[in-house]
C-alpha positions in Angstrom: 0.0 0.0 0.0 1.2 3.6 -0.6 1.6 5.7 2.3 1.7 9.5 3.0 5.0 9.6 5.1 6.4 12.2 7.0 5.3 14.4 10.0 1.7 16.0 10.2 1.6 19.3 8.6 -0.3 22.0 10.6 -3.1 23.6 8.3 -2.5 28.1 7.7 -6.1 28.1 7.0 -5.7 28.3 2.9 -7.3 26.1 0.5 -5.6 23.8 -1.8 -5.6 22.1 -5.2 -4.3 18.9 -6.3 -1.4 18.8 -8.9 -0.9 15.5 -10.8 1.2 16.5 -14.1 4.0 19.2 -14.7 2.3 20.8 -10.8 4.2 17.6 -9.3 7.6 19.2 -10.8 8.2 21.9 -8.3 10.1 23.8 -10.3 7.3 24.3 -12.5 5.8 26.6 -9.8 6.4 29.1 -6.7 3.4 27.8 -5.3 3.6 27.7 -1.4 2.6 24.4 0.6 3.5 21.7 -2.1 3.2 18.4 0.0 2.6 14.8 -1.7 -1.3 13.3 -1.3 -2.8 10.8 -3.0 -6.4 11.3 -4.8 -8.8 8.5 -4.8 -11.8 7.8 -7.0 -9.6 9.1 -10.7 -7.5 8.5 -13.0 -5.3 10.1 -15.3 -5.8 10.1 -19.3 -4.4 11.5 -22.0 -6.8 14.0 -23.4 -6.7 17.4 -25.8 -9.2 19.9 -26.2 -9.8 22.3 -28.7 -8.3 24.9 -26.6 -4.8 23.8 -26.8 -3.6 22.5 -29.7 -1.4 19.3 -28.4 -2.7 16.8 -25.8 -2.3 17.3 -21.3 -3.2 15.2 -18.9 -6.6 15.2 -17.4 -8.6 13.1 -14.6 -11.6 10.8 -15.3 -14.0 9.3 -12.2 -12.9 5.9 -11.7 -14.0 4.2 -8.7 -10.8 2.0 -8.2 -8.3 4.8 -8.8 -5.5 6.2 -6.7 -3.0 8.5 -8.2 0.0 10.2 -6.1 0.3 13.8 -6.7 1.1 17.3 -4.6 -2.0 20.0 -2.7 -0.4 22.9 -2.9 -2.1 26.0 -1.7 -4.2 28.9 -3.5 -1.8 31.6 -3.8 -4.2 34.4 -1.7 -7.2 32.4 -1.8 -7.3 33.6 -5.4 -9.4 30.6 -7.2 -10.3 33.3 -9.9 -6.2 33.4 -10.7 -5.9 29.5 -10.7 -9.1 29.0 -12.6 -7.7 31.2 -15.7 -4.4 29.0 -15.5 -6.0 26.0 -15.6 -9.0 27.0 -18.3 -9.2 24.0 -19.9 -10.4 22.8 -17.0 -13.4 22.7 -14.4 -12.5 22.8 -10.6 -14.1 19.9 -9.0 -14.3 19.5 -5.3 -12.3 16.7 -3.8 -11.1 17.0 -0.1 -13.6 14.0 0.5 -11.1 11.6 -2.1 -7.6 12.9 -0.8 -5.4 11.3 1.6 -2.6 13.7 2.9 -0.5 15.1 6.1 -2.2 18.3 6.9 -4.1 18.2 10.4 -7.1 19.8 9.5 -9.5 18.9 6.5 -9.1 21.9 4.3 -11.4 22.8 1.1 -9.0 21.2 -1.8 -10.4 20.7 -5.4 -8.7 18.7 -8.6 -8.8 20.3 -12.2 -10.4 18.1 -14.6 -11.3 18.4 -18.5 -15.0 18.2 -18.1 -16.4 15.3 -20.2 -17.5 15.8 -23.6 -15.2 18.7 -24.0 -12.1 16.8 -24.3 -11.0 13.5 -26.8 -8.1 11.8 -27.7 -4.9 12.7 -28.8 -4.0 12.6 -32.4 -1.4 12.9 -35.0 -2.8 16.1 -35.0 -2.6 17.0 -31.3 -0.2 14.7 -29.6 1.2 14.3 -26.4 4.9 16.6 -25.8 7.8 14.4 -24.8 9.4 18.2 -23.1 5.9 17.9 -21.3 6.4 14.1 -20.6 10.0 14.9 -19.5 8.8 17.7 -17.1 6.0 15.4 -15.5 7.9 12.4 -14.9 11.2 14.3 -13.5 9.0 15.7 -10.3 7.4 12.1 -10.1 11.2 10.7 -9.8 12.0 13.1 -7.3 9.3 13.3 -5.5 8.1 9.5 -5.1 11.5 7.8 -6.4 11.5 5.4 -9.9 8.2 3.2 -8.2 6.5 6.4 -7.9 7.6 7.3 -11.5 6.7 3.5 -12.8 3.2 4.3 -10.8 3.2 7.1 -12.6 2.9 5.6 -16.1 0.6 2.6 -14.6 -1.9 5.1 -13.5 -2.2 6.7 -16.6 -4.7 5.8 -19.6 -4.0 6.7 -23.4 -0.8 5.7 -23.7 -1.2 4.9 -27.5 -1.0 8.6 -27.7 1.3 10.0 -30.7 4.3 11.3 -28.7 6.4 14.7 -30.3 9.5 14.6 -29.9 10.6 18.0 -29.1 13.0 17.4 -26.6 16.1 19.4 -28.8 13.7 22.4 -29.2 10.9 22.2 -26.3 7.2 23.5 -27.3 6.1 23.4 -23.8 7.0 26.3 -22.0 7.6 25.0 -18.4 10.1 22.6 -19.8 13.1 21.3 -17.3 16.2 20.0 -18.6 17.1 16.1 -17.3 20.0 14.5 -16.5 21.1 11.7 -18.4 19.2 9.0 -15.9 16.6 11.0 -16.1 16.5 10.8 -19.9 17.2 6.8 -19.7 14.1 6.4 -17.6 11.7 8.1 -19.6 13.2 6.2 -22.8 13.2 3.0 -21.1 9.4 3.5 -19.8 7.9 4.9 -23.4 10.1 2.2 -25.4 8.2 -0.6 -22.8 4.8 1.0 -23.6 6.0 0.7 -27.6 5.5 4.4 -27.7 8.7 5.6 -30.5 8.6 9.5 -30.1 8.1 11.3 -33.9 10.3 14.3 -34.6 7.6 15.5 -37.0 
């Protein structure tokens, strides 16, 4: 079983969202509060919307699902700000489905691609192995390489067309990766038959 570990984490009274992509890479963000929590009752997909013009991840309700992520807090309470970051999505309540080390039960909410708004990825819209890269470098340091294999497990739509753009990133919150880094991310995509195109 995965387990939150650590000490309890005294609440400041803020709300908080769940992260489960490029969030999980802290340096991604300056958000304050970033702690790992698992969310129960989804699971990630590979999804694009007509909004953006390559594929993210989203959440789906699935009964039997637990994904590892980070809640991190609102900057200023400020759900307006985070809403217009994250406008592909809708802002579901989820404190009920979240496991994590806080000592209170704060209001925390998951961003999902509301259904029917969203399909799957394409030649024409697919997945960004700089956004790939980014996602699975804060899985490997936050939750180690079975976090990062969980990672991959807990994640639908992996016959996804996967760009590669790692020489000249598209996504803009790209991180560079060490050579291990890179190896891992090979090594899981090559197991999943997944060969990145470069066009």
């Amino acid at each position: 079983m995965i387990q939150i570990k650590g000490a309890p984490i005294t609440y400041t009274g803020h709300a908080y969202f769940f992260g489960y992509g490029s969030l999980v890479n802290r340096e991604t963000h300056d958000f304050d509060g970033a702690h790992p929590a698992r969310l129960k009752g989804w699971r990630r997909v590979w999804r694009h919307t007509t909004l953006r013009p390559v594929a993210f991840l989203t959440v789906v309700p699935d009964p039997g699902g637990v994904i590892e992520g980070l809640i991190a807090e609102v900057p200023r309470l400020d759900w307006a700000a985070l809403d217009e970051r994250e406008s592909a999505y809708d802002r579901v309540a989820a404190s009920h489905q979240i496991e994590h080390r806080l000592t209170h039960r704060p209001e925390i909410a998951v961003y999902s691609i509301p259904e029917g708004k969203h399909g799957a990825p394409s030649q024409a819209h697919p997945a960004l192995l700089s956004y790939i890269d980014t996602v699975v470098q804060g899985y490997l340091r936050e939750f180690g390489e079975d976090g990062a294999q969980r990672f991959f497990a807990t994640t639908d739509g992996w016959e996804a067309p996967v760009l590669d753009d790692r020489a000249d990133p598209i996504y803009p919150r790209h991180r560079h990766l060490n050579e291990e880094e890179r190896a891992f991310v090979d090594a899981c995509l090559a197991e999943r038959g997944i060969r990145p195109m470069t066009s």
